[in-house]
C-alpha positions as CSV (number, residue, x, y, z in Angstrom):
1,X,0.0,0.0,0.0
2,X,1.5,3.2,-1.2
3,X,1.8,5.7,1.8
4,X,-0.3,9.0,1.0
5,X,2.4,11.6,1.1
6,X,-0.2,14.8,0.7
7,X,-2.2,13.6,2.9
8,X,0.1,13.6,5.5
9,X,1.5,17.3,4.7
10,X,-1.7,19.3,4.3
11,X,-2.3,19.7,8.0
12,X,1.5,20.6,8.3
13,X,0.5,23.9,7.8
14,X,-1.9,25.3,10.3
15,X,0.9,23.7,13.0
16,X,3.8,25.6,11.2
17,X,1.5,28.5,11.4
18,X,1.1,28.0,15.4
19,X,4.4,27.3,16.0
20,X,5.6,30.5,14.3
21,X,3.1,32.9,16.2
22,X,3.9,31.4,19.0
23,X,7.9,31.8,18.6
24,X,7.0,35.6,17.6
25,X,5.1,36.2,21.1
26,X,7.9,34.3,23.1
27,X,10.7,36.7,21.4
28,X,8.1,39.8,21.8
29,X,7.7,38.5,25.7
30,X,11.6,37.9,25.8
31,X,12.3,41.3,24.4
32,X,9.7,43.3,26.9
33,X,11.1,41.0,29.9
34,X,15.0,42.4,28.9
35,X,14.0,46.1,29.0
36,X,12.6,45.9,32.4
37,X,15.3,43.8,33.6
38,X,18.1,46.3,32.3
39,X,20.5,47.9,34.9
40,X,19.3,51.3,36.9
41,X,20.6,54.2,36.1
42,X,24.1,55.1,37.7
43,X,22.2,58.6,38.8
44,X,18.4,57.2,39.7
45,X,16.2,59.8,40.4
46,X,16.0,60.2,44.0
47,X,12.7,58.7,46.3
48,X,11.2,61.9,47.7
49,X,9.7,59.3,50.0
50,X,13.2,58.1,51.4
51,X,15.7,60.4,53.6
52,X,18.1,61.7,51.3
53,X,22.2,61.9,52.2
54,X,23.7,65.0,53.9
55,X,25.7,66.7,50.8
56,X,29.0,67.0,51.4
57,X,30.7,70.4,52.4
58,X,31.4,72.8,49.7
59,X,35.5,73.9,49.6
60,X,36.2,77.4,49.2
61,X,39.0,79.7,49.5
62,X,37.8,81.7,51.8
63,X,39.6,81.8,55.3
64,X,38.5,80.2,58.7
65,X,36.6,83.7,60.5
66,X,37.9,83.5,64.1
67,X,35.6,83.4,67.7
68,X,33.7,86.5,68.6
69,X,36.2,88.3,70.8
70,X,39.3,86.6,69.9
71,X,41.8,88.4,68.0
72,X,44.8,86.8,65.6
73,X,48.0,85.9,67.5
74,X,49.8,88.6,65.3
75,X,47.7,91.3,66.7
76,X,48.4,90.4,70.5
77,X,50.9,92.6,71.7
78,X,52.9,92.3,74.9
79,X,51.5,95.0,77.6
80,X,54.8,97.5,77.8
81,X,55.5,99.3,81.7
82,X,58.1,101.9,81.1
83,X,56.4,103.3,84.4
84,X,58.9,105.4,86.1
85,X,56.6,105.6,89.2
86,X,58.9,104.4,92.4
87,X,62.0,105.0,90.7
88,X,62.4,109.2,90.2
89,X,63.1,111.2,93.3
90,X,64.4,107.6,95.4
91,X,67.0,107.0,96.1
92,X,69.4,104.3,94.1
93,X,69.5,100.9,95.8
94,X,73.5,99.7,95.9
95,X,74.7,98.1,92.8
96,X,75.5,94.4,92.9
97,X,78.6,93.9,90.1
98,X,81.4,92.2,89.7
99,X,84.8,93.1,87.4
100,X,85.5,96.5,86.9
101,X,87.4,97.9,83.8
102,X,88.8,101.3,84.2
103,X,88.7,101.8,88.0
104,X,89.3,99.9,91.4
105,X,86.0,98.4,92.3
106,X,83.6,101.4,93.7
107,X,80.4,101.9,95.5
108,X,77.6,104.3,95.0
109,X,78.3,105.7,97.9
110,X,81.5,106.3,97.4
111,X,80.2,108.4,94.7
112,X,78.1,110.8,97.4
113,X,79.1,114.5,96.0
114,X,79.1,113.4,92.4
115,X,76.3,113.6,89.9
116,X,76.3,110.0,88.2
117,X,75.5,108.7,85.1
118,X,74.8,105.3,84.9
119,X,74.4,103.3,81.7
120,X,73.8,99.4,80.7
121,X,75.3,98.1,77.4
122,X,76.1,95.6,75.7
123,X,78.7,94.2,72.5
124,X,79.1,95.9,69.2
125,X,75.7,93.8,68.0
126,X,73.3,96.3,69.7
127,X,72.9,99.0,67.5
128,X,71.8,101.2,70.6
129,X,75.0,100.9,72.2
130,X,76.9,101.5,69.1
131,X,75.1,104.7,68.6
132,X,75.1,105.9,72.3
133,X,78.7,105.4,72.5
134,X,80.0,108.5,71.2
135,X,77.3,110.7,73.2
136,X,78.6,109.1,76.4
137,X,82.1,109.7,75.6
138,X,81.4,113.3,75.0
139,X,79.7,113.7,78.4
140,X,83.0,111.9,80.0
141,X,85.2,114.0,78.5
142,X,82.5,117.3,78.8
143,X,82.2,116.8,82.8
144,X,84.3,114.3,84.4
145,X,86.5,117.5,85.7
146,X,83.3,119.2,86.7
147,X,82.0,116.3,89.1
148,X,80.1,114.2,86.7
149,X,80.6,110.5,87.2
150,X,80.1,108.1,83.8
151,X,79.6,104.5,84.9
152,X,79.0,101.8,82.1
153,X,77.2,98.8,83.3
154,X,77.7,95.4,80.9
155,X,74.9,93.3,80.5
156,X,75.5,90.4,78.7
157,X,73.0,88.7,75.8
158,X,75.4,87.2,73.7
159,X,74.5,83.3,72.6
160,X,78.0,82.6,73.9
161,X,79.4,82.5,77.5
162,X,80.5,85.7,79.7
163,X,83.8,86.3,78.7
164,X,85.2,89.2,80.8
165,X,88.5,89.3,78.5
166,X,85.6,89.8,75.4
167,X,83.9,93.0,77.2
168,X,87.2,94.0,77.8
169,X,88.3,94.2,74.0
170,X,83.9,95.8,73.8
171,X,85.0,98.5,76.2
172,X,87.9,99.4,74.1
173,X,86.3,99.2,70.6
174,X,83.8,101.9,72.5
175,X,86.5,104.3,73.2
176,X,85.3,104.2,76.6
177,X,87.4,105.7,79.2
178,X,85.4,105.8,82.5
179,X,84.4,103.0,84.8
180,X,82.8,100.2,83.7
181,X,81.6,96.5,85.9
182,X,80.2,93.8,84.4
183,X,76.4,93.4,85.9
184,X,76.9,89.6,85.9
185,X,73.1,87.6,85.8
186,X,71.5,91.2,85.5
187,X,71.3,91.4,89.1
188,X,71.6,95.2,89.7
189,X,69.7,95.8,86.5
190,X,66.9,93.6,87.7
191,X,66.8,95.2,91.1
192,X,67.1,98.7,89.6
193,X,65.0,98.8,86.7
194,X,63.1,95.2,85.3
195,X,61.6,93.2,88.3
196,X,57.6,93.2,88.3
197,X,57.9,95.0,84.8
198,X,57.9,94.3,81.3
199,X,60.1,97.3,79.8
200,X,60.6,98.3,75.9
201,X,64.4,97.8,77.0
202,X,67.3,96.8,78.9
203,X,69.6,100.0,77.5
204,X,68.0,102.4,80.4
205,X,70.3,105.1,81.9
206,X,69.8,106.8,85.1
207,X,71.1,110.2,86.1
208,X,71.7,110.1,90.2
209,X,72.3,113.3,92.0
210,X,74.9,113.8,94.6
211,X,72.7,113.0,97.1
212,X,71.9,109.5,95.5
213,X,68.7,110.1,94.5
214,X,67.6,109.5,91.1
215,X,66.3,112.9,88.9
216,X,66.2,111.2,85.7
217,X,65.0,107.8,83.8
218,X,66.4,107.8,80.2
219,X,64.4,104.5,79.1
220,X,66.2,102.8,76.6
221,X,67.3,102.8,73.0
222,X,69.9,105.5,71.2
223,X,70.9,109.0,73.1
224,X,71.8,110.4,70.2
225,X,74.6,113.0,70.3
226,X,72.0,115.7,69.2
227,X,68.3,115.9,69.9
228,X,65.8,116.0,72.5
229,X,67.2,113.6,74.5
230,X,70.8,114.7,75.0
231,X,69.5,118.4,75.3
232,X,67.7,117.5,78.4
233,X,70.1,115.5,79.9
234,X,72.5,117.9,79.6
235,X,70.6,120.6,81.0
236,X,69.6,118.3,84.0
237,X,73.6,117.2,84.3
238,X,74.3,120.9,85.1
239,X,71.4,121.6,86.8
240,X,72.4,118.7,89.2
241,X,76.3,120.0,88.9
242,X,75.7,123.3,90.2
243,X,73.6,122.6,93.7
């Protein structure tokens, strides 16, 4: 019996049919199934219902403001006390020194009768002392026969040790001639001028009249050999000579 070939294949057809709509929904079901499965955005939209992140700080180039009532260290200055209160018109304590250049050791008091000057210095790097040199040597050579009495005290602020042998050499690059005693630790300077104060400087000079009371305070810094400053001293050195 011969098989019947057509017969066999005509209802081929409506199955080849079904098979290939059905293929096109899979892929179609596939494809839609894909797009909702592809990967969130690396910036999603954020959840209004969700608490969001803090943003981070903003840099800018604009400097930290400092605390109400604080000011920048740069603007703090040390409280200065160039008070002569307690010093003018009392008398001047005893000095405490050690070597003397120029002269035997001496005493204030055995200066009673003399109107003294008295200044502290220091070496060749203080420009004060460099410049007040020649204005003390004037007054040395101006009033020493008259009854004035120039004493240079040596303070030392070098980096390097005392060396008396070194203020020596300092005494002669000065041209100084009068007495001179090194004020060793500051002691007399300390009692005389510094203690419970902070002063603009350690280059004070004090004029002492022959009664050992102090008349003037210079404070510090250059005399210069013409000015104010010497002007009045002068003025109060003969003042002082002539009672």
């Amino acid at each position: 019996m011969r098989a019947d070939v057509r017969g066999n294949s005509a209802p081929a057809e409506p199955v080849v049919r079904a098979m290939t709509m059905a293929r096109a929904w899979i892929l179609a079901a596939l494809a839609a199934c894909g797009a909702a499965a592809a990967p969130p955005s690396s910036n999603p939209a954020p959840d209004p219902a969700l608490p969001q992140p803090a943003a981070p700080p903003t840099s800018t180039s604009t400097a930290p403001q400092p605390a109400a009532g604080s000011a920048p260290a740069a603007e703090r200055r040390r409280q200065v006390d160039d008070s002569v209160a307690g010093v003018i018109d009392q008398p001047a304590p005893p000095w405490q020194v050690s070597q003397w250049f120029n002269s035997p050791p001496l005493t204030l008091a055995q200066l009673r009768g003399k109107v003294v000057l008295v200044r502290w210095f220091m070496g060749p790097s203080c420009p004060f002392c460099s410049a007040t040199a020649p204005t003390l040597r004037a007054l040395h050579e101006r009033y020493a026969d008259k009854g004035l009495a120039v004493i240079g005290m040596y303070h030392h602020k070098e980096e390097t040790p005392l060396d008396p042998a070194q203020v020596g050499g300092w005494i002669k690059h000065f041209g100084y001639r009068f007495p001179v005693a090194i004020d060793k630790d500051w002691t007399t300077l300390r009692r005389w001028w510094l203690d419970g104060h902070d002063r603009s400087y350690t280059s004070v000079s004090f004029l002492i009249d022959k009664a050992g009371v102090v008349r003037r305070v210079h404070l510090g810094g250059t005399i210069a050999s013409e000015g104010e400053d010497i002007d009045a001293i002068t003025a109060d050195v003969e003042r002082l000579l002539a009672q």
